[in-house]
N, C-alpha and C positions, 0 to 999 in steps of 0.2 A: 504494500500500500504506500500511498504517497500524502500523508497529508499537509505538504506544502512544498511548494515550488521555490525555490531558490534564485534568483538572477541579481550576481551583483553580494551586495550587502541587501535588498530587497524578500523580504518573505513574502510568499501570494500564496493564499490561501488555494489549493485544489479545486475546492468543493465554490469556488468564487468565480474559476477559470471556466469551469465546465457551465455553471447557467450565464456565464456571458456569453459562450458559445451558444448553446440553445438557444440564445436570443435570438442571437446573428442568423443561425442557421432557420430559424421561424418566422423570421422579417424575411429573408433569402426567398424560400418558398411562397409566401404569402403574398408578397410585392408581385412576385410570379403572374400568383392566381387573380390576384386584385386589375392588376392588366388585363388578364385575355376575358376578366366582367368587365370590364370597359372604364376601370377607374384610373386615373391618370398618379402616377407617383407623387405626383404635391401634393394630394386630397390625400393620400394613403400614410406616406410617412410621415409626418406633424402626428397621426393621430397614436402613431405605433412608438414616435420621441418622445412626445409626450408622456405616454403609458410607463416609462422607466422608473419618474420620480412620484407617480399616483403609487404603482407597484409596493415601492419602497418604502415610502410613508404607509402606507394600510399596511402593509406588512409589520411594520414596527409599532403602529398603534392598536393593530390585534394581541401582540407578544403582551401588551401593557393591558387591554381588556379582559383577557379573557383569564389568567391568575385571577384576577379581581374579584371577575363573575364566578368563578368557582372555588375562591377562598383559598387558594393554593400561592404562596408567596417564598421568597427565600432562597437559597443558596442550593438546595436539598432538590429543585426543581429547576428541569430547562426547559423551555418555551420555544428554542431558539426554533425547530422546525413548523410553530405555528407562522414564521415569516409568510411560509407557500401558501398557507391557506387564507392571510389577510391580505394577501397582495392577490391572488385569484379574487376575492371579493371585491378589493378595492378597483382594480382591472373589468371587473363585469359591470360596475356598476359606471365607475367611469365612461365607460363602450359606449355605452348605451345612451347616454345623454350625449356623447361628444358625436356617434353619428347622427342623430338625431337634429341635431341643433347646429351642428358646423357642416358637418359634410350634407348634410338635410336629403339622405337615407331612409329606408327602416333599417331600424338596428336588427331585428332578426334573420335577415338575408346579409349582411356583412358577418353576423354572426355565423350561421350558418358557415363560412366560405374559411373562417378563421377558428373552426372548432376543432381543424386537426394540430393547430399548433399549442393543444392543449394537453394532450397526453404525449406529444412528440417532445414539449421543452420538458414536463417532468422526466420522461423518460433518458435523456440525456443527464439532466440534473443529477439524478441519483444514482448515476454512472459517476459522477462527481462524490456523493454520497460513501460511494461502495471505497475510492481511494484514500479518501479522507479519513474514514471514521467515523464521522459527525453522525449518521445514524445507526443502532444495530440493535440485534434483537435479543429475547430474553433466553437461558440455559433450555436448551432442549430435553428431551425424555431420553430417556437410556434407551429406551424402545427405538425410538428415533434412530438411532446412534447407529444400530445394527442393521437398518433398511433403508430401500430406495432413495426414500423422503431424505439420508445423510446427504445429497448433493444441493439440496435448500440450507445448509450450514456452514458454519467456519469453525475453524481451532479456534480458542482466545489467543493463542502467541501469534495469529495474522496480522492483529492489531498491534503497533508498536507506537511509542511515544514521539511526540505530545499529542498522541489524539486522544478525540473525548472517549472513545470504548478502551482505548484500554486505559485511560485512569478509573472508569468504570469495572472492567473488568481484571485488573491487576492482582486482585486479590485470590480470584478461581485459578485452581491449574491450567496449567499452560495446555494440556492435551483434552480440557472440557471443548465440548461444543455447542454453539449458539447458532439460534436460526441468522440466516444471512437475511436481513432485513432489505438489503438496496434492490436483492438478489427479486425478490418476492414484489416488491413496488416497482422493478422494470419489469419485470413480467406481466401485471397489471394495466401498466403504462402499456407496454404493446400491444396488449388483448386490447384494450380502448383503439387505440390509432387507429387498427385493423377495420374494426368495425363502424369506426366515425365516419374513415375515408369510404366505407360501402356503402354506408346512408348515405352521405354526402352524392357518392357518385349516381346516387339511382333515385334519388330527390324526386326528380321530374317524371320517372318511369312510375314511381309508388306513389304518386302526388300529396308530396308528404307538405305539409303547411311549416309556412316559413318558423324559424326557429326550432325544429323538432333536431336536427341536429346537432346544434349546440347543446340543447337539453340531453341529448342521449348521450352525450362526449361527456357532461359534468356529473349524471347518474352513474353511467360505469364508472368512473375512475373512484367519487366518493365512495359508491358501495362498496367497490371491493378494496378499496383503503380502510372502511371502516372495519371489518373482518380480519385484514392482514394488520392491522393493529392490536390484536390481539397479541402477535410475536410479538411486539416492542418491548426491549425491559425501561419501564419507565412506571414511577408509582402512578395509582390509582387515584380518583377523587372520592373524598371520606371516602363513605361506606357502600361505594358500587366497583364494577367489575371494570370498569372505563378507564383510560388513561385522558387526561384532558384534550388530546386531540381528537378522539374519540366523538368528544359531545360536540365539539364545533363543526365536526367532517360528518355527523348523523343531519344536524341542522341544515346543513349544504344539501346533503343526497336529497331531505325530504322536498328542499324546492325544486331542486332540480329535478324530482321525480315528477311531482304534483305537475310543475308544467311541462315535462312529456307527457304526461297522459292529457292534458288541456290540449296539446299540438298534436296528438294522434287522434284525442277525440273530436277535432275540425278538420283532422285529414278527410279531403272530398274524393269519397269515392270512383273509381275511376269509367263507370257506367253513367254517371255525372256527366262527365266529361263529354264524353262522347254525343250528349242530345242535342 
């Protein structure tokens, strides 16, 4: 593992390199598709430059809300990966008014067009994740240890210092093994992509109503974060079964669910169509 880059006297963070690249590499493709829908690159990037420092800020004013809202404070707890998730909110909600009102759009067809570069930047991201340290998961079952399921794991001596698992993990034997957490969320991340980019592409065949894509890109990816968070070793809130990212990423899935089924249940049937 790498969890930091060296150039110089300079330290850079790994896990900093990799979602700057997914940016890059998500603008790349998007600016792509934004063109051959007929949007001109000055309409498209202001609203994607933009989006860096909305990102940022929600990001870091989730990290500060959500201890609060769940009474969890202190040195004993990290928050640090609720960045992704307040900066996904700050980002959707941002979208939404800024096509709206500058590019003067609907925001659910831009949306739609930019819902693959939602599981594609996580997906890099915690490739960053996986070098770093900065996420991993909790001691597996012995059971585990001895089947299939051991290629979902790592040794604790993978992790080497200064990263955050292994001052977390410093204290278990070197030869324990814990679920490989980046391992499990790029997984997830691709299952989503897959299936965005086929909705996406057959939109107009399935006469699916605008935004239904978007919505099914942010219900995969939460749902099955919320389950693959069960690996995380990360305490619990009092007395449930949750780790704090947990209740924030349940909250995400239910909207994003409720409006897929709002956008599947105005999909116009395609016998419609045809009178």
């Amino acid at each position: 593992m790498i969890p930091y880059i060296i150039i110089g006297g300079l330290e850079i963070s790994t896990w900093r390199v990799f979602v700057l690249t997914s940016v890059v590499i998500c603008w790349v493709f998007f600016l792509i598709r934004s063109k051959n829908l007929g949007y001109s690159f000055y309409t498209i990037f202001p609203w994607l430059l933009f989006g860096l420092p909305v990102g940022t800020l929600g990001g870091h004013l989730f990290n500060k809300l959500i201890p609060s809202v769940v009474g969890l404070s202190g040195a004993a707890y990290s928050f640090a990966g609720l960045t992704i998730i307040g900066s996904i909110i700050a980002c959707v909600l941002y979208s939404f008014l800024y096509i709206k009102y500058v590019i003067k759009s609907p925001p659910t067809q831009l949306l739609d067009a930019v819902a693959f570069t939602f599981p594609l930047s996580i997906l890099i991201g915690r490739l960053g994740c996986f070098l770093s340290g900065s996420c991993y998961g909790r001691p597996s079952a012995e059971w585990i240890n001895n089947s299939f399921l051991s290629v979902f794991t790592l040794p604790v001596n993978f992790y080497v210092p200064p990263s955050t698992a292994w001052h977390a993990y410093r204290d278990m034997p070197p030869e324990s093994l814990v679920w490989n957490l980046p391992l499990l969320l790029i997984l997830n991340a691709s299952f989503g992509l897959v299936v965005t980019e086929t909705i996406y592409r057959n939109r107009a065949k399935w006469s699916l109503y605008p935004g239904t894509v978007f919505a099914a890109a942010g219900a995969l990816d939460s749902g099955g974060r919320f389950f693959i968070e069960f690996f995380r070793k990360e305490e619990v809130v009092a007395s449930t079964i949750f780790n704090p990212w947990q209740l924030a990423i349940l909250v995400i899935f239910c909207i994003f669910f409720l409006w897929l089924c709002f956008s599947l249940y105005r999909r116009r049937p395609q016998y419609l169509l045809n009178l």
